[in-house]
C-alpha positions in Angstrom: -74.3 -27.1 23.4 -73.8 -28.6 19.6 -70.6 -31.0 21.3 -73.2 -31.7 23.9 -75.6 -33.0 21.3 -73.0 -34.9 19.5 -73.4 -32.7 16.5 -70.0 -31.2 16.0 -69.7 -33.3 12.6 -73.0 -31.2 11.6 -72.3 -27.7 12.5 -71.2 -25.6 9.6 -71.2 -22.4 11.7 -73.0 -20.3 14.6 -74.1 -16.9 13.2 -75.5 -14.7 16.4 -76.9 -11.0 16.3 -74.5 -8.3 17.5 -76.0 -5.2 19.4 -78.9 -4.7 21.2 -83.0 -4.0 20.0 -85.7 -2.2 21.0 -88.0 -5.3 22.5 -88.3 -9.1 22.4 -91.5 -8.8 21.1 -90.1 -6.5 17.4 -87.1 -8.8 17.3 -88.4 -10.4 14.0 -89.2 -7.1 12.4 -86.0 -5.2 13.8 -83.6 -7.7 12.6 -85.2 -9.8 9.9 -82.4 -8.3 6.9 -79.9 -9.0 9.2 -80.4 -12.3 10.3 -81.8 -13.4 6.1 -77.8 -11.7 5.7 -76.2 -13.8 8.2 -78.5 -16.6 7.2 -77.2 -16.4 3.5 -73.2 -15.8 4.7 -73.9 -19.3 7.0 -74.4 -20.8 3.2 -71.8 -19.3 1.3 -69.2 -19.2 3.7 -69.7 -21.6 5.7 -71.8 -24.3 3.3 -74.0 -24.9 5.5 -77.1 -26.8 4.1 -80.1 -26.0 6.5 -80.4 -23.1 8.5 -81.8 -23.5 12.2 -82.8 -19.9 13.2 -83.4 -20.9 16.9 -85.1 -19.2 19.9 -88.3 -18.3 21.1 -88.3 -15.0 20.1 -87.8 -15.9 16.0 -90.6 -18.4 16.1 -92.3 -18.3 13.2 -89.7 -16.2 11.1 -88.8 -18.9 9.0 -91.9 -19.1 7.0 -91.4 -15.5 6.4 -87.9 -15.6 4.8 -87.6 -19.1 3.4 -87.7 -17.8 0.2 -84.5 -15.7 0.4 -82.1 -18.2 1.8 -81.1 -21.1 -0.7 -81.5 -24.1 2.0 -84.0 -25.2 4.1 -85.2 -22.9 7.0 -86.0 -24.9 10.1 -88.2 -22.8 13.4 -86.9 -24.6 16.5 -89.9 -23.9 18.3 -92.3 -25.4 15.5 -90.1 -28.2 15.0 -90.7 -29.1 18.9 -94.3 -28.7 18.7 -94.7 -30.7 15.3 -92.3 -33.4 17.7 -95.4 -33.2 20.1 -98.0 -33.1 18.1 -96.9 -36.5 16.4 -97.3 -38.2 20.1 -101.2 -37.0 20.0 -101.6 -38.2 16.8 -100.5 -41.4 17.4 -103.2 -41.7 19.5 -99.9 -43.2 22.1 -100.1 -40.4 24.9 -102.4 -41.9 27.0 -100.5 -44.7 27.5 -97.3 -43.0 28.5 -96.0 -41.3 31.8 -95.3 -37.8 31.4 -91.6 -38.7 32.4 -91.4 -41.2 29.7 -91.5 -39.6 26.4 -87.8 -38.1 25.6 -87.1 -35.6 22.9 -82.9 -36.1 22.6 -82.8 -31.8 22.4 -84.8 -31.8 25.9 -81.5 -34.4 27.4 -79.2 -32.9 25.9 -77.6 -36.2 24.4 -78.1 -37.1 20.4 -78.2 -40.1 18.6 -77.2 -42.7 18.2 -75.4 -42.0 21.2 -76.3 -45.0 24.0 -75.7 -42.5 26.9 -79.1 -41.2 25.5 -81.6 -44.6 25.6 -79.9 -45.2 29.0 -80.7 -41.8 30.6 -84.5 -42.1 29.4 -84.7 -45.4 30.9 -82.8 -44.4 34.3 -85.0 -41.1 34.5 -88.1 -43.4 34.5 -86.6 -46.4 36.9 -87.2 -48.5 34.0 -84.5 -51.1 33.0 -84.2 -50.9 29.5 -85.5 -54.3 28.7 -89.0 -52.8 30.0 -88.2 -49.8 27.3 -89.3 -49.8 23.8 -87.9 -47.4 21.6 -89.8 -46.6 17.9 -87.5 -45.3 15.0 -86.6 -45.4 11.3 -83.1 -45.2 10.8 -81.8 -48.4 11.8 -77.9 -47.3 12.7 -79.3 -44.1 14.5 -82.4 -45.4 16.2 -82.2 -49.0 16.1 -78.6 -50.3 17.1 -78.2 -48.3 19.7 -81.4 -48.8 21.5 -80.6 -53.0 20.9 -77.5 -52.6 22.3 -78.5 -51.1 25.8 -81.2 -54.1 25.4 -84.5 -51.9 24.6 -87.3 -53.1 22.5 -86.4 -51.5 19.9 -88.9 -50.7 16.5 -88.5 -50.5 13.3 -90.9 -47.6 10.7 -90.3 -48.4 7.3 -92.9 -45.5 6.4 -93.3 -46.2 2.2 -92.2 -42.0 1.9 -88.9 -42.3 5.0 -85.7 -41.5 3.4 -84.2 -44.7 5.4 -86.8 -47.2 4.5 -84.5 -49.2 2.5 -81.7 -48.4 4.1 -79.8 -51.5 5.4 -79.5 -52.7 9.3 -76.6 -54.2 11.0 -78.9 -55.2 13.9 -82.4 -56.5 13.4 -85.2 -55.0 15.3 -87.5 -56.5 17.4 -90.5 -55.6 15.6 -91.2 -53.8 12.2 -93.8 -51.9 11.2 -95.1 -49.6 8.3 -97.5 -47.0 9.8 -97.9 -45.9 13.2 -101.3 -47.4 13.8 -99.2 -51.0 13.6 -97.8 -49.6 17.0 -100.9 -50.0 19.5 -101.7 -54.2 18.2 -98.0 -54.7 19.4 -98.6 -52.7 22.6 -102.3 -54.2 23.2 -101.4 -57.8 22.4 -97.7 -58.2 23.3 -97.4 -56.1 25.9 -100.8 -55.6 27.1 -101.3 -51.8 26.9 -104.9 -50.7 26.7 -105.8 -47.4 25.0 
C-alpha cells in the first residue's frame, strides 16, 4: 500500500497491534497504552515525525492521546472528512460530477506522480486539457498536472507553507483564496453556480 502511494521515501515504520480484543467497538479503550507505546517506539526508533494512527475503528483516538506522543497525531478518518468538507466549503460541489473529484488515497496513486492526473481524467472520459487541477505546491501539484496538459492552478494562500516556494513550470492561473476559483470558472470557462 505505502509503494503504491509512492511514499516509500516517507515511511519511517509500520507499527500494527498483535493479538486479538474483545470488540471493534472497545478497540480505543482496550488498546489505547498500547498503541500511545507503539506510537512513541515509531519516534524513537524509527524517527518517525507524524504518526498516522489509521483505521476506522481508531477514529477519533488521536485527539485523545496527542498529548503523549512527541509529533503530530493525524486520524485518517478525520483527515478524509476535513478533505470533503473543504469541497462544500468552497461552494465548488455543485459544479462537479460525483466521478470527478479525486482524493490521491481513494486511487491509490500519490503525487506528483502523472499516472495519478491521467487516471482522474481517464475515469471521467475527460482529456486532460478539459481538466483543471487546483494546488499549492508547484513541483507536487502544479508540474505534473501541466505536463499531462491539465489546467492547472496555482493557491498561494498568505498562511501555505509553499506560497513562496519557487516553480519550474508556470501555472495557468494563480490565485490567493479559494473564492478567486468560481470568477475563473464563471467567466473563462463558463460554469454557473
Amino acid at each position: 500500500c505505502v509503494e503504491t502511494h509512492g511514499l516509500c521515501s516517507r515511511l519511517a515504520g509500520i507499527r500494527m497491534l498483535d493479538g486479538s480484543f474483545g470488540a471493534v467497538s472497545d478497540v480505543q479503550d482496550e488498546k489505547e497504552e498500547l498503541l500511545v507505546q507503539l506510537a512513541n517506539a515509531a519516534v524513537t526508533q524509527d524517527e518517525a515525525d507524524v504518526i498516522i494512527l489509521a483505521g476506522a475503528p481508531l477514529a477519533g483516538l488521536a485527539e485523545r492521546v496527542k498529548h503523549r506522543i512527541p509529533v503530530p497525531v493525524v486520524d485518517q478518518m478525520a483527515a478524509a472528512v476535513k478533505q470533503a468538507e473543504k469541497l462544500v466549503r468552497l461552494g465548488i460541489v455543485p459544479m462537479l460530477h460525483p466521478r470527478a473529484i479525486f482524493i490521491s488515497d481513494q486511487i491509490g496513486i500519490s503525487k506528483p506522480n502523472r499516472k495519478l492526473y491521467q487516471r482522474a481524467c481517464e475515469s471521467v472520459g475527460v482529456p486532460p486539457a478539459e481538466a483543471m487541477y487546483v494546488g499549492d505546491h508547484p513541483e507536487n501539484d502544479i508540474a505534473p498536472a501541466k505536463d499531462v496538459g491539465m489546467v492547472a492552478v496555482r493557491h498561494r494562500w498568505q498562511a501555505g507553507k509553499h506560497a513562496e516556494t519557487g516553480a519550474r513550470v508556470a501555472p495557468d492561473y494563480e490565485i490567493h483564496g479559494f473564492h478567486e476559483l468560481l470568477p475563473i470558472l464563471r467567466d473563462d470557462f463558463g460554469f454557473e453556480q
